[in-house]
C-alpha positions as CSV (number, residue, x, y, z in Angstrom):
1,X,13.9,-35.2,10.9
2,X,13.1,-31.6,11.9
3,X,11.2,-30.7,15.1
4,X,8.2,-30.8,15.2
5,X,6.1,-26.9,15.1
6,X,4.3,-26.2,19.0
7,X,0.7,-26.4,19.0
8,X,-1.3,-23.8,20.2
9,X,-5.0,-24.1,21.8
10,X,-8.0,-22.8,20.2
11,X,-8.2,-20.0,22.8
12,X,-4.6,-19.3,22.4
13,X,-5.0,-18.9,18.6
14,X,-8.0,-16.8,18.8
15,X,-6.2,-14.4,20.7
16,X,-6.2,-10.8,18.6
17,X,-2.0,-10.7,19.1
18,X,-1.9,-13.5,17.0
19,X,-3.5,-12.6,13.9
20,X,-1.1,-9.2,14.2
21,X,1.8,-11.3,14.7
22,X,1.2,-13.4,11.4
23,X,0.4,-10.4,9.4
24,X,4.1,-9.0,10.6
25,X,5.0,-12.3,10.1
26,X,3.7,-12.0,6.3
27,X,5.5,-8.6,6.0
28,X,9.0,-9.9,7.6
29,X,8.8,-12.7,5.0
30,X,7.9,-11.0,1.9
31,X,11.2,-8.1,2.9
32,X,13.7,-11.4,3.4
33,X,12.6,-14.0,0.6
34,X,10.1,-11.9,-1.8
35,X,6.3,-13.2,-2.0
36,X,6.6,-15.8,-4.2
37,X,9.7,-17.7,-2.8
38,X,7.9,-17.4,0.6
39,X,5.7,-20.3,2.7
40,X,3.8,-20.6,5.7
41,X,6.5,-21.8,7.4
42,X,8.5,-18.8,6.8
43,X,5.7,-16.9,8.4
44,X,4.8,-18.9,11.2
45,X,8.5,-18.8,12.1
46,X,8.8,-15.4,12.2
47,X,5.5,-15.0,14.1
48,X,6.9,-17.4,16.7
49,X,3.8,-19.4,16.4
50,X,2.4,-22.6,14.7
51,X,0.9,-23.8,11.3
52,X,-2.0,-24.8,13.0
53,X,-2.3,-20.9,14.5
54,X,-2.0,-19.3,11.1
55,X,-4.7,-21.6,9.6
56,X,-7.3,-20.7,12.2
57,X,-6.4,-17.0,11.4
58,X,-6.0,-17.5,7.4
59,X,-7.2,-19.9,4.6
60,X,-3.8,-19.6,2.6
61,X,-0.4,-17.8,2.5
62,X,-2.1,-15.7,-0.6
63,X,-5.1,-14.6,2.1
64,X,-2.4,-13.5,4.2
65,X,-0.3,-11.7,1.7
66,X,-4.0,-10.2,0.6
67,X,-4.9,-9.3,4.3
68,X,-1.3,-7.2,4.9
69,X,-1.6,-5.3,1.8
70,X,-5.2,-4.3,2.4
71,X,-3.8,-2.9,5.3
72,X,-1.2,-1.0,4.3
73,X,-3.3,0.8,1.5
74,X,-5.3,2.0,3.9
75,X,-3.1,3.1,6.2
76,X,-1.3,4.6,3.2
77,X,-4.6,6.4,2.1
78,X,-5.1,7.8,5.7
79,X,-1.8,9.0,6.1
80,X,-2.3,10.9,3.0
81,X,-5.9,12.5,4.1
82,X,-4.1,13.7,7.2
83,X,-1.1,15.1,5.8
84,X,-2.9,17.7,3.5
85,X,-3.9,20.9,5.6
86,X,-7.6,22.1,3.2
87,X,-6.7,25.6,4.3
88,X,-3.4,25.7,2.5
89,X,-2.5,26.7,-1.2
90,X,-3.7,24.4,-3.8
91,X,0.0,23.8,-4.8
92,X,0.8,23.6,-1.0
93,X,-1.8,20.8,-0.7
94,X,-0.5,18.6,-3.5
95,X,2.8,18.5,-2.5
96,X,1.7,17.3,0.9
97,X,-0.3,14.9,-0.3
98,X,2.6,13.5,-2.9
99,X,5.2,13.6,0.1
100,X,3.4,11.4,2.0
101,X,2.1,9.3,-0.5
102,X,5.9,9.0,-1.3
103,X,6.9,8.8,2.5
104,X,4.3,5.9,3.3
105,X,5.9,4.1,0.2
106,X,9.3,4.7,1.2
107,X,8.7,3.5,5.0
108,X,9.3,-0.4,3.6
109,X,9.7,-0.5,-0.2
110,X,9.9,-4.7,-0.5
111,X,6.4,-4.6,0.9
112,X,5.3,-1.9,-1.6
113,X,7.4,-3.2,-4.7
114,X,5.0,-6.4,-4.1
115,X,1.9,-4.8,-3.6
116,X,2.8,-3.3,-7.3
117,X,4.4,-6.5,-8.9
118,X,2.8,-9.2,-7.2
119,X,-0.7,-8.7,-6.8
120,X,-2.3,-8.4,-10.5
121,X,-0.8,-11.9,-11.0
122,X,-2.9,-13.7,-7.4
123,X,-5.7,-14.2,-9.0
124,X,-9.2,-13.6,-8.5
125,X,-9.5,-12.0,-4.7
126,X,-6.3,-10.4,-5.2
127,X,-7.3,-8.8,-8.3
128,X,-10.4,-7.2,-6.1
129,X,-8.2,-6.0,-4.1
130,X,-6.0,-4.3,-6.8
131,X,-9.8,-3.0,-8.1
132,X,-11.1,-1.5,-5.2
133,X,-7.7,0.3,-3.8
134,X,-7.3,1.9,-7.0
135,X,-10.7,2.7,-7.0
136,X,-9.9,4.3,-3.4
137,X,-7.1,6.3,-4.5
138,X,-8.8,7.3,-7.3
139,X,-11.6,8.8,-4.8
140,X,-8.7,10.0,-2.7
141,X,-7.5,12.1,-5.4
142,X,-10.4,13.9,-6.3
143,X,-11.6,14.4,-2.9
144,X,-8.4,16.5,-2.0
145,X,-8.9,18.5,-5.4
146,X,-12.8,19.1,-4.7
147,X,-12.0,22.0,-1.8
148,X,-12.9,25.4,-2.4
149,X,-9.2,26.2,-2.7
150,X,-9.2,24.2,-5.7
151,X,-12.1,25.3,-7.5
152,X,-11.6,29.1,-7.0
153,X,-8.4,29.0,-8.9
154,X,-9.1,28.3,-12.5
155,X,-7.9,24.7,-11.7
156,X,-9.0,21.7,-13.8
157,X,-9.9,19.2,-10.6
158,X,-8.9,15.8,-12.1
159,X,-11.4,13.9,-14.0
160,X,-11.7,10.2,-12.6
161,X,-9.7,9.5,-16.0
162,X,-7.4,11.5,-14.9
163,X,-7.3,11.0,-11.2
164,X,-6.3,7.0,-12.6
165,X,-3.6,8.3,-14.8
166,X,-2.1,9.9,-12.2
167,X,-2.4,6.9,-9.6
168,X,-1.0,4.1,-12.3
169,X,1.6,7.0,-13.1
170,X,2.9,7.2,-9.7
171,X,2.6,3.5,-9.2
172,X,5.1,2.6,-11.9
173,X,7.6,5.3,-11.4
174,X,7.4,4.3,-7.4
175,X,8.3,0.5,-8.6
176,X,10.5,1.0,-11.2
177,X,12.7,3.5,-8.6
178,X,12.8,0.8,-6.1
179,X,14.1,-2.1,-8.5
180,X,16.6,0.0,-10.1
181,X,18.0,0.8,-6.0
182,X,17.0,4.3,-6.4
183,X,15.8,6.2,-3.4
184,X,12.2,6.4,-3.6
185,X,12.1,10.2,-1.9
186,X,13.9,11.4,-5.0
187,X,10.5,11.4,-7.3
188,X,8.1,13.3,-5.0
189,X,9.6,16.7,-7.1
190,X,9.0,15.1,-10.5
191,X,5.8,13.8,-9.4
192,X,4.6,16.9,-7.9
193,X,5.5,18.9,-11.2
194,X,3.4,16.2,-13.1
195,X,0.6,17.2,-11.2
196,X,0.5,20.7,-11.4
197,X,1.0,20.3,-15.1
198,X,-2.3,18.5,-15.0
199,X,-4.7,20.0,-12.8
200,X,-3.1,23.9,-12.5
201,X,-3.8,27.0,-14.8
202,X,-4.0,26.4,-18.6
């Protein structure tokens, strides 16, 4: 027999610090037993609360999982809007942007290695999910390349074809460095060199 989990009260549970606590519970989970060895339990132990808790916060581990990654895109895609300076040189700006695409990737790797891997295979709501944060760093792309610093240097601004070749480009090569144990901080020259060669001077 094990022991039994600790209920938690409505009010408890409905508590904001617990929904944060699961999601961190999601992420410990994911870095120690990958996404699809992992359970509810697993989370709910590492958020130090209950079953019962994580089902008043989410409808299924996969909701979780779908939740944290949502997240971190975002916080990934704001980073990147903040790290670029618009008054800079155009080649200035997209290595800025590139290092801390790369740095926000590198800052937990499992977590991203899933995002990458896992996600087309979740189905339906994690295939939306896939859908609209490409779609957002799609936008991202050609909103940093649509400044006057761009435009006034016989540039070619990515097309949104382009913009997506560029974001499944750097998706694989991010994924493919962390499974083969590579340091992820390693590609941002490469990938900065691949996007010169596509938006500068003809």
């Amino acid at each position: 027999m094990t022991r039994a989990e600790p209920e938690s009260s409505p009010a408890a549970a409905a508590e904001p610090g617990f929904r944060r606590r699961l999601l961190d519970g999601m992420a410990e989970t994911v870095r120690k037993h990958g996404y699809r060895e992992a359970t509810v339990a697993d989370v709910v132990r590492e958020a130090r609360t209950s079953r019962r808790t994580f089902y008043e916060h989410f409808s299924s581990k996969q909701d979780c999982f779908i939740e944290l990654l949502a997240e971190r895109n975002s916080d990934t895609i704001r980073q990147i809007y903040q790290a670029v300076d618009p008054a800079a040189a155009w080649d200035i700006q997209v290595r800025q942007a590139i290092e801390a695409w790369i740095a926000a990737s590198q800052h937990d790797p499992t977590i991203t290695l899933a995002w990458i891997r896992d996600i087309p295979a979740l189905g339906d709501d994690a295939r939306e999910l896939h859908r609209t944060t490409g779609d957002a760093f799609v936008t991202l792309i050609r909103n940093l390349t649509a400044t006057p610093q761009f435009q006034s240097a016989e540039l070619h601004p990515p097309s949104r074809a382009m913009a997506t070749i560029l974001y499944g480009g750097y998706r694989e090569l991010i994924a493919s460095t962390v499974e083969a144990g590579g340091d992820i901080g390693e590609i941002v020259d490469v990938a900065v060199e691949t996007a010169i060669a596509l938006i500068g001077p003809r």
